[in-house]
Structure formats: C-alpha cells, structure tokens
C-alpha positions in Angstrom: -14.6 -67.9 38.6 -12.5 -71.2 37.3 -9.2 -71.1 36.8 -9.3 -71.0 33.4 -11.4 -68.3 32.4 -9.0 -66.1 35.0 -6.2 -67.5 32.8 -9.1 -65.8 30.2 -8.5 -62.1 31.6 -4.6 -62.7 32.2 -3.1 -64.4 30.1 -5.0 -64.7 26.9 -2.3 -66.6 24.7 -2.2 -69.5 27.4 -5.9 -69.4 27.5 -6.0 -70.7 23.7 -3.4 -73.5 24.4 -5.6 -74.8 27.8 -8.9 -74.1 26.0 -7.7 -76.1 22.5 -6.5 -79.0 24.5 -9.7 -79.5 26.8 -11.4 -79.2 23.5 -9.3 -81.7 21.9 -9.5 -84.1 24.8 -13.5 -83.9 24.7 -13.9 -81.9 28.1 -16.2 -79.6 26.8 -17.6 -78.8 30.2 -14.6 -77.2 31.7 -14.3 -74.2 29.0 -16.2 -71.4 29.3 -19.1 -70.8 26.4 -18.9 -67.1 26.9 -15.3 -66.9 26.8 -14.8 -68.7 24.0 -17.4 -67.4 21.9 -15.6 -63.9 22.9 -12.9 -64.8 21.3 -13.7 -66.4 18.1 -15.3 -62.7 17.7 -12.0 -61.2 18.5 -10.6 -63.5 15.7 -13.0 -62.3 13.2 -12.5 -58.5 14.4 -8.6 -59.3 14.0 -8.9 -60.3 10.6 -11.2 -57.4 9.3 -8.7 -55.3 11.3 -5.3 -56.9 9.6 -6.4 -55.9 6.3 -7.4 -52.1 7.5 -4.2 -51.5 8.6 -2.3 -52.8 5.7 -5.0 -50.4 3.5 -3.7 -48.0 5.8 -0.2 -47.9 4.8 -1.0 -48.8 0.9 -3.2 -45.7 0.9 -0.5 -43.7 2.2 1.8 -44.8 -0.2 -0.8 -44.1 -3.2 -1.4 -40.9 -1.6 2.3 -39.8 -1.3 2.7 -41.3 -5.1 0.3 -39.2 -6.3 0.8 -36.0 -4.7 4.7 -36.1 -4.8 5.9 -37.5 -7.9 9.2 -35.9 -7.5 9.9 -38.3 -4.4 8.8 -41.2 -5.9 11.2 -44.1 -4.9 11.4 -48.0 -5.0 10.5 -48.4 -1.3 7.7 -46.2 -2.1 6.6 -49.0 -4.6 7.5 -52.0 -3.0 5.9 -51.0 0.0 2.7 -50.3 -2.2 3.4 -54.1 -3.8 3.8 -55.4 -0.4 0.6 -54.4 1.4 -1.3 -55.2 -1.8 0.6 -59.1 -1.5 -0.7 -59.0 2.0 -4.2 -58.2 1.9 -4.3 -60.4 -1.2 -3.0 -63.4 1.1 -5.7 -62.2 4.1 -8.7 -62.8 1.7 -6.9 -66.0 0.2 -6.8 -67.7 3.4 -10.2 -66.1 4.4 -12.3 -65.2 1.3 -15.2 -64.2 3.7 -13.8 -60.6 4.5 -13.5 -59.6 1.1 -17.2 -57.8 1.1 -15.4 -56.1 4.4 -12.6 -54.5 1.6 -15.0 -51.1 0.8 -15.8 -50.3 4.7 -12.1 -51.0 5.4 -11.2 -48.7 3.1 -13.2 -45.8 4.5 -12.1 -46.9 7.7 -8.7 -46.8 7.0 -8.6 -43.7 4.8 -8.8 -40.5 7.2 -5.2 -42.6 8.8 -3.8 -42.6 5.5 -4.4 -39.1 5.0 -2.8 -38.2 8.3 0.3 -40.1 7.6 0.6 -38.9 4.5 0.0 -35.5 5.3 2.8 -36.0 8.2 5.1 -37.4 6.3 5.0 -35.2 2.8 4.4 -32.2 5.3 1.7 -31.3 2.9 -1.7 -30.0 4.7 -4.4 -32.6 4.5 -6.6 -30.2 2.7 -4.1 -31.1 0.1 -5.7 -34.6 -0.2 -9.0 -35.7 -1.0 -12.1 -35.7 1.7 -12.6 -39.5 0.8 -10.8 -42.1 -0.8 -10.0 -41.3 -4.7 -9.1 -44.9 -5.7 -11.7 -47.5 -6.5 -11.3 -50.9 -4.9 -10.3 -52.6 -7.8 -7.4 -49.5 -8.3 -6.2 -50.3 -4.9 -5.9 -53.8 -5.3 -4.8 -54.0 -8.9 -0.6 -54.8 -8.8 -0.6 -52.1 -12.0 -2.1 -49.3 -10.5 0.0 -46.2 -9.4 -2.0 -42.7 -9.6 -1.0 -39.9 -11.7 -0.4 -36.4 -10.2 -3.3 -34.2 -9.6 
C-alpha cells in the first residue's frame, strides 16, 4: 500500500491537500484511481446529505409551527428562514441535487418528526405519517402552516 493512500484511511483531510497537488503537478501516476474516485462519491453523498439535514431541522420547525401555534417565536421563524437560505444556497452552487429535494424530504421527515415530537413533548402520532408540505411549501420564504 503507498503512502498516500494510507494517508487515504488516516488522515483523509491531508489526503485531499497531497492528492490535489500531485494532480496539479501532473503526477497522475502516484494517486490512487480507486481512492479518488471514492471520494468524489463521498462529495456527492455530502452534498445530497447537507441539504437532508438542513430539511431536517426546517421540517421540525414547520412541524412545531403548526402544531403549537401558542409557542410560536422569532427563533422559531428565523430558524425556518435560515435552513430555507441554506438549502437555497446548496442548489445555487450545485443545481444538480435539486431533483434529490423530494427523496430528501422523505428521508429527512420521520427525523423531523422525532425532534419535534421530543421537543413539543407531543406523541408522534400527533404528526402526520408522511410529510404534509409540498416541495414548493417547504421552500417557499412565505410559507408557515396553519394549525390542524
């Protein structure tokens, strides 16, 4: 095993910075196909990932919005406004995870219901089996659900 993909398995951060110079520098045969194909799929699984857990949190927040209008509060909203900001920003700077957006959701929907649930110390039969809001309701800067 080279030295560099050991630095693969160990240290992965340093890996990028050796790998990206050798590239840069033309030495092609010294990085490791495999391991480099392995991680530009990581990349790609990051990014889908990114925008999952920020749906995560926004869903919570609509969820807890809708179910407890009493306790509505500003961090409430801005922490809706702010995970709507930053998956807007994910698929600006990589438009090709945007058709990823309706599997994210139902991904990250049974974790919004269990924070929710946790956190309003409401049951989670209390919440819908699958996500209520339509894609363009969860991205849409206007959109806050009305009770029940």
């Amino acid at each position: 095993m080279s030295a560099l993909s050991e630095l693969y398995k160990t240290d992965f951060h340093a890996w990028t910075l050796k790998a990206a110079e050798l590239i840069r520098q033309h030495r092609f045969d010294e990085v490791n196909t495999d391991d480099l194909a392995e991680a530009l799929d990581s990349m790609g699984k990051k990014e889908r990932n990114e925008i999952a857990n920020h749906l995560v949190i926004l869903l919570a927040h609509l969820l807890k919005w809708q179910s407890q209008p009493a306790y509505r509060s500003m961090s409430w909203r801005s922490s809706i406004i702010e995970q709507r900001k930053q998956i807007q920003r994910q698929i600006q700077s990589s438009p090709s995870v945007k058709p990823y957006v309706p599997e994210a959701v139902e991904d990250a929907y049974p974790d919004a219901v269990d924070i929710a649930a946790r956190e309003t110390l409401l049951g989670r039969e209390r919440f819908p089996q699958s996500c209520p809001y339509e894609i363009d309701e969860i991205l849409d800067y206007d959109f806050y659900p009305h009770e029940p």
